[in-house]
VEXDREN-2710 file (C-alpha; in Angstrom, 1 decimal):
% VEXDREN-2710
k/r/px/py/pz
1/UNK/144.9/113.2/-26.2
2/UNK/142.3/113.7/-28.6
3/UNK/140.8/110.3/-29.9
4/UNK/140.1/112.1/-33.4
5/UNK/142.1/110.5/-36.7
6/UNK/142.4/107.0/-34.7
7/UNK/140.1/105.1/-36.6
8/UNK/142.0/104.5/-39.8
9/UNK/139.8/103.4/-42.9
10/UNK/142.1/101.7/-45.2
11/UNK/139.5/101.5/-47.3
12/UNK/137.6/104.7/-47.2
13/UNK/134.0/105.4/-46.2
14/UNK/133.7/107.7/-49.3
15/UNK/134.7/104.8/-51.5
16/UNK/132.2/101.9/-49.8
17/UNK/129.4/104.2/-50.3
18/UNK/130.0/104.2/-54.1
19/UNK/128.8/100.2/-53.7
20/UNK/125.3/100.8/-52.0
21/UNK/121.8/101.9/-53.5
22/UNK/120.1/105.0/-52.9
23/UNK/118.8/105.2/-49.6
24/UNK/120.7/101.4/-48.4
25/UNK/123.3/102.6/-45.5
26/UNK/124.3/99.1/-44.6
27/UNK/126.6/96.1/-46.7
28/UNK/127.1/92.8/-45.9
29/UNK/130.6/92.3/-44.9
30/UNK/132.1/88.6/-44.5
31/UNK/135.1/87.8/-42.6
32/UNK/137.0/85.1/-45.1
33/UNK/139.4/84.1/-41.6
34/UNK/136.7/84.3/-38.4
35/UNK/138.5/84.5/-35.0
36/UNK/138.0/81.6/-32.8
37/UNK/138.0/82.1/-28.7
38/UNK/138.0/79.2/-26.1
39/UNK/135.3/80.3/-23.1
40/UNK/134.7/77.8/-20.2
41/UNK/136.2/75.2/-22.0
42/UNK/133.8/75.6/-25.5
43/UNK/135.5/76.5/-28.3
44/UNK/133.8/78.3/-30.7
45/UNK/134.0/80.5/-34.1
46/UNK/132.6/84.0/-34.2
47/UNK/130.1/84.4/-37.0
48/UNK/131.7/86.0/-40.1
49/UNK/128.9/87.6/-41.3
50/UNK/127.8/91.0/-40.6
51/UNK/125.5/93.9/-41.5
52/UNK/127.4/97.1/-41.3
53/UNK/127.8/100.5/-42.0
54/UNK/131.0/102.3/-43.9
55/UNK/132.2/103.3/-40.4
56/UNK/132.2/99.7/-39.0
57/UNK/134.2/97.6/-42.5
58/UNK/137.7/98.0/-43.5
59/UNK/138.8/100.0/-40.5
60/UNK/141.5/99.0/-37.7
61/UNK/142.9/101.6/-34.9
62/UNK/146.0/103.3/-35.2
63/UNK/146.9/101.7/-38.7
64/UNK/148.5/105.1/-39.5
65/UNK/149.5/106.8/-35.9
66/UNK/153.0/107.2/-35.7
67/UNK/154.9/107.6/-32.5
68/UNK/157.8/110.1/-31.5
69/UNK/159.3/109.8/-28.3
70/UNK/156.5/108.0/-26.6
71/UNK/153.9/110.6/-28.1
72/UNK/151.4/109.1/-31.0
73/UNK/151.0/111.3/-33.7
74/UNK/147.9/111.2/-36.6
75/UNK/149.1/113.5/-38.9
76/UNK/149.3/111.2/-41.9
77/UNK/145.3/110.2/-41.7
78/UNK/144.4/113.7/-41.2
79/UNK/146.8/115.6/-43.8
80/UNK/148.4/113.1/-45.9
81/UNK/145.4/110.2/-46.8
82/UNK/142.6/113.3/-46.1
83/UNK/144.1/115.3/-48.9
84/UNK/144.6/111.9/-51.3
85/UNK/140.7/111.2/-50.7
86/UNK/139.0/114.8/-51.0
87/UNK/140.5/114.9/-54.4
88/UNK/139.9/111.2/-55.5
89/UNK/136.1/111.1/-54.8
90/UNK/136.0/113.5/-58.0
91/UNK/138.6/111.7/-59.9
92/UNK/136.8/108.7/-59.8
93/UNK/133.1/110.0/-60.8
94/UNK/134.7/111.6/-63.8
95/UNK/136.3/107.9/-65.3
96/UNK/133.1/105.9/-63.7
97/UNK/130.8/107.8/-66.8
98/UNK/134.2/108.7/-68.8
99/UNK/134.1/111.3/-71.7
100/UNK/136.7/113.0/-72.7
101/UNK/136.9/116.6/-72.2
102/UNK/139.4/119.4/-69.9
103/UNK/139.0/117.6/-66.6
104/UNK/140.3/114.3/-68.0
105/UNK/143.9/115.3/-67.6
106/UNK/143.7/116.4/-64.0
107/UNK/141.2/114.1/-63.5
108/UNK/144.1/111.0/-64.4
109/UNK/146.5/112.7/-62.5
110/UNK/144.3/111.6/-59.8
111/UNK/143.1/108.9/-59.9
112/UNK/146.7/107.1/-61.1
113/UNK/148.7/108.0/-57.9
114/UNK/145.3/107.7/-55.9
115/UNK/145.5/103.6/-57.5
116/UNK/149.0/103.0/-56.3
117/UNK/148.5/104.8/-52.5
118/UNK/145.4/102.7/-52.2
119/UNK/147.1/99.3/-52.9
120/UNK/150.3/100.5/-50.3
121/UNK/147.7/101.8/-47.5
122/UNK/145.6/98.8/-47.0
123/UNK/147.2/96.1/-43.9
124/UNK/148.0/93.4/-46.6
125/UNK/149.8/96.4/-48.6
126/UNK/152.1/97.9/-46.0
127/UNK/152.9/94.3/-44.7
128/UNK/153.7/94.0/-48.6
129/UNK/156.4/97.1/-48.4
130/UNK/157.6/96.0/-45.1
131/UNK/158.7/92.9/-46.6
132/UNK/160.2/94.1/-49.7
133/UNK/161.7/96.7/-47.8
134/UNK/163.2/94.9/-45.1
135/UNK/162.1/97.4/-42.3
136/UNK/160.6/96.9/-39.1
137/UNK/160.0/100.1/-37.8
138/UNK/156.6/101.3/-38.5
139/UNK/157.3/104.5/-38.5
140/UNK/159.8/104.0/-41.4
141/UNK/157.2/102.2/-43.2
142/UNK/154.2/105.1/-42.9
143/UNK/157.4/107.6/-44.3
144/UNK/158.5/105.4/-47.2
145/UNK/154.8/104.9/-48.2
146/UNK/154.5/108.7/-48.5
147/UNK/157.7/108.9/-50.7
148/UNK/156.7/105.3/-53.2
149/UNK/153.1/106.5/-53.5
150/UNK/153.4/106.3/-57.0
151/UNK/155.5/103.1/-57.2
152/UNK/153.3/101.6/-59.8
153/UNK/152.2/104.4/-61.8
154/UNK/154.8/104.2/-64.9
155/UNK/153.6/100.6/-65.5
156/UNK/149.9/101.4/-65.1
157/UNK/149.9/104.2/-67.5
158/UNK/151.6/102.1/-70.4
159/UNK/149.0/99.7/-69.8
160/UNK/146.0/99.6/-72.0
161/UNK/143.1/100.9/-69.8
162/UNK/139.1/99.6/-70.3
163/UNK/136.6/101.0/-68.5
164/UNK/133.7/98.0/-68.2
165/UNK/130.1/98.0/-67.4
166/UNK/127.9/96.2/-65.0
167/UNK/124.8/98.0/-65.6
168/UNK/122.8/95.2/-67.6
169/UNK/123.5/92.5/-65.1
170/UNK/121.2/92.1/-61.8
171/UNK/124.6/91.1/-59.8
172/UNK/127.0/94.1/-58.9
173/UNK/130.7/94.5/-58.1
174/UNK/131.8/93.7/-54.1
175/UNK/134.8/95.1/-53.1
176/UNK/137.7/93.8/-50.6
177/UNK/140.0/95.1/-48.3
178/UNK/142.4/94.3/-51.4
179/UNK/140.2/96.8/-53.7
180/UNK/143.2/97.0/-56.1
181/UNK/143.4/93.5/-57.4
182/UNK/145.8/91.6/-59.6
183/UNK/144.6/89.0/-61.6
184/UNK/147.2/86.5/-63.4
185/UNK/145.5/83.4/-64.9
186/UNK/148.7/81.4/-63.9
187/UNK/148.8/82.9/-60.6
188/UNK/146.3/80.7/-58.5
189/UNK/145.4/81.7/-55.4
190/UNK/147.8/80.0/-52.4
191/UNK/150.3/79.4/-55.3
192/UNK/153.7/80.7/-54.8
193/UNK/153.0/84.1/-56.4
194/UNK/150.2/85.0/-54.0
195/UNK/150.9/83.1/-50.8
196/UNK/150.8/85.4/-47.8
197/UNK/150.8/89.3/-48.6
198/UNK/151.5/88.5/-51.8
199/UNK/149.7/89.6/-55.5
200/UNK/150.7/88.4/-58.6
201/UNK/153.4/91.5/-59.2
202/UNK/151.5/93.9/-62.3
203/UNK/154.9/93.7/-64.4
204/UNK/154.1/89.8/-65.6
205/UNK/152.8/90.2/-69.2
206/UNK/149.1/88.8/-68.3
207/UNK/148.7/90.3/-65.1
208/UNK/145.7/92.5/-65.4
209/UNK/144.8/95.0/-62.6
210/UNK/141.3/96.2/-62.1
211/UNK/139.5/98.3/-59.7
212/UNK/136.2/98.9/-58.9
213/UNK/135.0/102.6/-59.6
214/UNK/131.4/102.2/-58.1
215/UNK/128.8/98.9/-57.9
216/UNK/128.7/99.5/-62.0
217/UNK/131.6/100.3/-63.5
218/UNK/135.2/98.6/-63.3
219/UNK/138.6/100.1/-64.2
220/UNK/140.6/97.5/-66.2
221/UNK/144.2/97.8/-67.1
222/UNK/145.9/95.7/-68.9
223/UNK/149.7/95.0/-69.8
224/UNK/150.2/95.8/-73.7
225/UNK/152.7/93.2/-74.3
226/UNK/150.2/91.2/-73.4
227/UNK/147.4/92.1/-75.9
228/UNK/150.1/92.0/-78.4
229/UNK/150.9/88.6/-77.8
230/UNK/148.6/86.3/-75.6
231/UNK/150.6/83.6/-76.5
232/UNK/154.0/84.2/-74.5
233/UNK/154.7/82.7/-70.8
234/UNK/152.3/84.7/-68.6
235/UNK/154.6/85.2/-66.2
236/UNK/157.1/86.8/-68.2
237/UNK/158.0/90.6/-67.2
238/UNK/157.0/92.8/-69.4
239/UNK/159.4/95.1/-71.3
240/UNK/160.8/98.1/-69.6
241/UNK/159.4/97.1/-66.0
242/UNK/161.2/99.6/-64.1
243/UNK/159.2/101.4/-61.1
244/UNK/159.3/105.0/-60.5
245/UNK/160.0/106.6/-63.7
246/UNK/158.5/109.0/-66.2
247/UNK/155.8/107.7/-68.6
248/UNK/153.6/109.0/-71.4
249/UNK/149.5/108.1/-71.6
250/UNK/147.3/109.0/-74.7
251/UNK/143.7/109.5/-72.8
252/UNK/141.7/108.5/-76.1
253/UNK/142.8/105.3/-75.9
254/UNK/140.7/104.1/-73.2
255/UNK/138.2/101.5/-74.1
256/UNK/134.8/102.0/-72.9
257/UNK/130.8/101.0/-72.6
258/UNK/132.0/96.9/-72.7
259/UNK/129.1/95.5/-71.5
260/UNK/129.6/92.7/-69.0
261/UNK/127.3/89.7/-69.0
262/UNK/125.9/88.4/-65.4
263/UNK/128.5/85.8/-65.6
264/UNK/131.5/87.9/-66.5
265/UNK/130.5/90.2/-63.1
266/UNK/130.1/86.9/-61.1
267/UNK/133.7/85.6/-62.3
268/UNK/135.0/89.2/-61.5
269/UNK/133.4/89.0/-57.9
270/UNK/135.2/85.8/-57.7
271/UNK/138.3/87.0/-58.5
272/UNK/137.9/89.7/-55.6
273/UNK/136.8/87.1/-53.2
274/UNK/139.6/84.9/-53.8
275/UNK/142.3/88.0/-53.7
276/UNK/141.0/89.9/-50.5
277/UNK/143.2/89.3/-47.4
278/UNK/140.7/89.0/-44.9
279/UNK/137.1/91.0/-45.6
280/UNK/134.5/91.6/-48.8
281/UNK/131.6/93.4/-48.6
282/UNK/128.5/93.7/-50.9
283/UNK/124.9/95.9/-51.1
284/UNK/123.6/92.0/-51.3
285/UNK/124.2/88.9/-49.2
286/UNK/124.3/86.9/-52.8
287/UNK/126.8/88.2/-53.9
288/UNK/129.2/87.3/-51.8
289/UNK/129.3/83.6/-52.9
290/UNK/129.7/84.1/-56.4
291/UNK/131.1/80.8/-56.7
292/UNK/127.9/78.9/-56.1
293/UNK/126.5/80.2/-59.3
294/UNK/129.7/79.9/-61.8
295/UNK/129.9/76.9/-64.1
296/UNK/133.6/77.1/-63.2
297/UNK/135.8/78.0/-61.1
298/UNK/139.4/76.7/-62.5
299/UNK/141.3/79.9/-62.2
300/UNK/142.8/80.1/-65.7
301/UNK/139.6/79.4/-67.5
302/UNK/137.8/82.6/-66.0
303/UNK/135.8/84.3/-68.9
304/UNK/137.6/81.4/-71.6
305/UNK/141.2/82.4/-70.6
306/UNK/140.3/86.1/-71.4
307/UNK/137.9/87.6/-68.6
308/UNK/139.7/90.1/-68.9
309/UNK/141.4/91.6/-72.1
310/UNK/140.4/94.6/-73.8
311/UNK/139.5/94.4/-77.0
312/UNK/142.9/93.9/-79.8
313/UNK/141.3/95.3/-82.7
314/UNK/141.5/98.3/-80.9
315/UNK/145.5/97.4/-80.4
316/UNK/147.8/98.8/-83.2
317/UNK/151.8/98.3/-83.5
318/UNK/154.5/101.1/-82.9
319/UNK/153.1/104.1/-80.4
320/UNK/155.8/105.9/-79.7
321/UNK/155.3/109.6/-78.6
322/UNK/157.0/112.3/-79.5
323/UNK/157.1/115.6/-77.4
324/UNK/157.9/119.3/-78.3
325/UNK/158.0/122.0/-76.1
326/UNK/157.4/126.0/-76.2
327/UNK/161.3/126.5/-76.0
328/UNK/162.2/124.3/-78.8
329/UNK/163.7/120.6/-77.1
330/UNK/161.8/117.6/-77.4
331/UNK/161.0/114.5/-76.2
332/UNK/160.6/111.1/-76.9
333/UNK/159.0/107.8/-75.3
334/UNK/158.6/104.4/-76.9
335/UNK/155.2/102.5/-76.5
336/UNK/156.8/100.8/-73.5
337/UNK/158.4/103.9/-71.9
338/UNK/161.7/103.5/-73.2
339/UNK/164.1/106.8/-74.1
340/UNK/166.4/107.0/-77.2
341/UNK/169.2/106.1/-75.2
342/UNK/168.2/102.8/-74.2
343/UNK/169.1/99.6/-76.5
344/UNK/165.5/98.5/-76.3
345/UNK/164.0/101.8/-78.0
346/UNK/163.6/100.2/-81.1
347/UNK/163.5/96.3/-80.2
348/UNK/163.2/95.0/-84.3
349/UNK/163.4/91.7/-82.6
350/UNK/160.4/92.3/-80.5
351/UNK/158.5/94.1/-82.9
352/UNK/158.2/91.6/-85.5
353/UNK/157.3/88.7/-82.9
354/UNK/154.4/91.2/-81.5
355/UNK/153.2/92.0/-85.1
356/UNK/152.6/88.9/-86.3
357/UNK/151.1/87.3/-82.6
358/UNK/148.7/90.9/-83.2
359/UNK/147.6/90.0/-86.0
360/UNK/146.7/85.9/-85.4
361/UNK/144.9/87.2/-81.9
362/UNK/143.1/90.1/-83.4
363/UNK/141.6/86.9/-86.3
364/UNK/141.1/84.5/-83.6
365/UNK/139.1/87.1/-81.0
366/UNK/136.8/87.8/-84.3
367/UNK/136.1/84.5/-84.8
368/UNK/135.4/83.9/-80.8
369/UNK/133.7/86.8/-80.1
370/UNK/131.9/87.8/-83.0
371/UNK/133.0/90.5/-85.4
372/UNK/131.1/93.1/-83.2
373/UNK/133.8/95.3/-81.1
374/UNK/133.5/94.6/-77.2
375/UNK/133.6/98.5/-76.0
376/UNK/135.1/101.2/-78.3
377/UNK/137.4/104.1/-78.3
378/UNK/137.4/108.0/-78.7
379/UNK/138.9/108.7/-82.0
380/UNK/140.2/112.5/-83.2
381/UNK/138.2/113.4/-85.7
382/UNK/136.7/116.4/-88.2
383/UNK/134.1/117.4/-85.7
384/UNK/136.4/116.6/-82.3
385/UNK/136.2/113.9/-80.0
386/UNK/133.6/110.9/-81.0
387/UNK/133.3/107.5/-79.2
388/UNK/133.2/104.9/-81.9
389/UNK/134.9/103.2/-84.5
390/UNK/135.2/104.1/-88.1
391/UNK/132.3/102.1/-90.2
392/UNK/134.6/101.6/-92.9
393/UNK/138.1/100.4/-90.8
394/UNK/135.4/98.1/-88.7
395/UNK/134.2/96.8/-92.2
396/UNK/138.0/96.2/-93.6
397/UNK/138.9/94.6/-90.0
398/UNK/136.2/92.4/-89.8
399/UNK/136.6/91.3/-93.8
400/UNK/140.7/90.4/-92.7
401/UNK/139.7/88.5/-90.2
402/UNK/137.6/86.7/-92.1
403/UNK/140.2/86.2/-95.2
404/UNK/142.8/85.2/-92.1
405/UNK/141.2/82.4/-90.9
406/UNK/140.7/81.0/-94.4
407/UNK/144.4/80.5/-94.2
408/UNK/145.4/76.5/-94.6
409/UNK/145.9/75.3/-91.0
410/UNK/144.8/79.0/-89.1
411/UNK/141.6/77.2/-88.0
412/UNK/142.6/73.9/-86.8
413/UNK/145.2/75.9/-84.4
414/UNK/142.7/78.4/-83.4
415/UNK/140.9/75.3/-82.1
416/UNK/144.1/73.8/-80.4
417/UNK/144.1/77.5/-78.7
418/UNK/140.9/76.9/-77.3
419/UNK/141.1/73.9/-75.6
420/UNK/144.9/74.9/-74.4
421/UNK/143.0/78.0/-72.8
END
């Protein structure tokens, strides 16, 4: 039989060569977990380094051949992932230098089901579904992949996405054969939550996911409870954490053109290294030890506690969305997903609690990070879509802020915050 389709990228050729200069057609790829062999008695350790092509890294035989009555079959890599990767090359150029225009829409209805395929597909992924699935067949396991390919979607898109840029620093992103990571700042690495095949599951409050769009740019998203209120358990599910349902997302929400210092890429690299299963790679040999040039390490003090978080001034309370259609019905979402008919629709409760934690993290993040807005949003507008925030709502923003933290006490526990973090 034909030896074509047999040499399954789980993380696609296509994709690694978004991660290498012009003209560089090998990447440094570092086995975390080298084999050993015995041979005449010497026991020795293979070495883990080694300078590849795409073709060579995050690749393993038969990952995806199935097998009917004795006879293998390749029909998934060469209909199912094939189609899934044609269309996501595009999908991902259009968010990596993101503006808002026709293509967006198709252009997300891409890349989100692309996101949740390409966490399932990798070895560590698929061992993940077995598990949770409780199947040992592999064929069973390659069909129910195809039918929860967008398991994680309706959480995703409720998230609030933030599109981050590497351009200004000399170190780039890496990528791993986990290149859809989960970051939980009280989800160390070997703890409980990530032992194994494990990830730190995306429906805790502070778990961020990001992935790597190209050497440059990083997609970011982010659970809104969370930017709401930074100050609950992190390990808290977030509201409405059903999988596999129907969710609403507002495209000009997206945060964009944050500019990530050397350090904050560095700390990101880390977090990739420390996530990945068994293999990173990188256009440069340096930047696969990101640790030796970090001033620390301790997992939840990555980037002050806050690597990652968008931007809350950006947040604002309510959001539900209301739907009409040609023939007259509607429809209706809350900012969490929630339809009328469920009890938490309109959570008073909740809403109160996430107003006020809003409003004290919004003061505190001015104060810490300067009254200047880390990335920006598209806003509607007169003249149509324009990236940037409003002089004068920037002006008031900045001004309450300022008047917050004159409050008696307000500064004293920002501090306290601080060295909790």
């Amino acid at each position: 039989m034909s030896q074509e389709y047999r040499h399954n990228h789980y993380v696609p050729e296509w994709y690694q060569r978004r991660f290498l200069p012009d003209g560089q057609l090998k990447q440094y790829y570092l086995n975390l977990h080298p084999n050993t062999e015995v041979r005449s008695g010497h026991k020795f350790t293979h070495h883990p380094l080694k300078t590849w092509g795409p073709r060579m890294c995050f690749a393993q035989d038969d990952l995806y051949t199935t097998e009917w009555a004795g006879l293998p079959n390749r029909e998934i890599e060469k209909f199912f992932f094939g189609k899934w990767d044609r269309a996501a090359s595009q999908a991902l150029d259009h968010f990596s230098d993101f503006a808002f225009n026709g293509k967006s829409k198709n252009a997300f209805n891409v890349l989100l089901p692309y996101l949740s395929l390409q966490k399932l597909r990798t070895p560590r992924g698929l061992a993940w579904l077995q598990e949770n699935m409780r199947i040992r067949d592999k064929n069973q396991v390659l069909l129910d992949l195809q039918k929860l390919q967008n398991l994680f979607c309706a959480v995703w898109t409720e998230c609030v996405w933030q599109i981050a840029d590497a351009s200004e620093s000399n170190t780039k992103f890496i990528i791993s054969d986990n290149p859809v990571v989960s970051y939980n700042r009280e989800c160390q690495p070997n703890s409980q939550w990530c032992r194994g095949v494990e990830s730190p599951d995306i429906r805790y409050v502070a778990t961020h996911t990001y992935f790597p769009l190209n050497r440059n740019k990083l997609l970011i998203l982010t659970n809104l409870s969370w930017v709401r209120d930074p100050f609950q358990k992190a390990r808290t599910l977030r509201p409405n954490p059903q999988y596999l349902r129907n969710a609403m997302f507002k495209l000009t929400d997206i945060q964009v053109e944050r500019m990530l210092t050397e350090e904050e890429v560095r700390e990101i690299n880390y977090i990739t290294k420390m996530s990945a299963h068994r293999y990173v790679a990188a256009a440069d040999r340096d930047w696969l030890n990101p640790e030796d040039h970090l001033t620390s390490t301790t997992w939840r003090k990555l980037g002050d506690g806050y690597l990652l978080m968008p931007d809350p001034r950006h947040i604002h309370g309510g959001g539900a969305i209301i739907i009409g259609y040609k023939d007259g019905h509607s429809d209706r979402f809350s900012e969490y997903g929630h339809k009328p008919w469920d009890s938490d629709f309109q959570n008073k409760k909740r809403e109160g609690r996430e107003w006020v934690a809003m409003e004290k993290f919004k003061a505190e993040w001015a104060a810490t990070y300067s009254p200047e807005f880390r990335g920006v949003v598209y806003n509607m507008g007169p003249r149509g879509v324009r990236r940037s925030m409003d002089d004068e709502y920037h002006d008031r923003e900045c001004q309450r802020d300022r008047e917050y933290l004159k409050l008696p006490g307000e500064l004293s526990r920002r501090k306290k915050l601080q060295r909790r973090i």
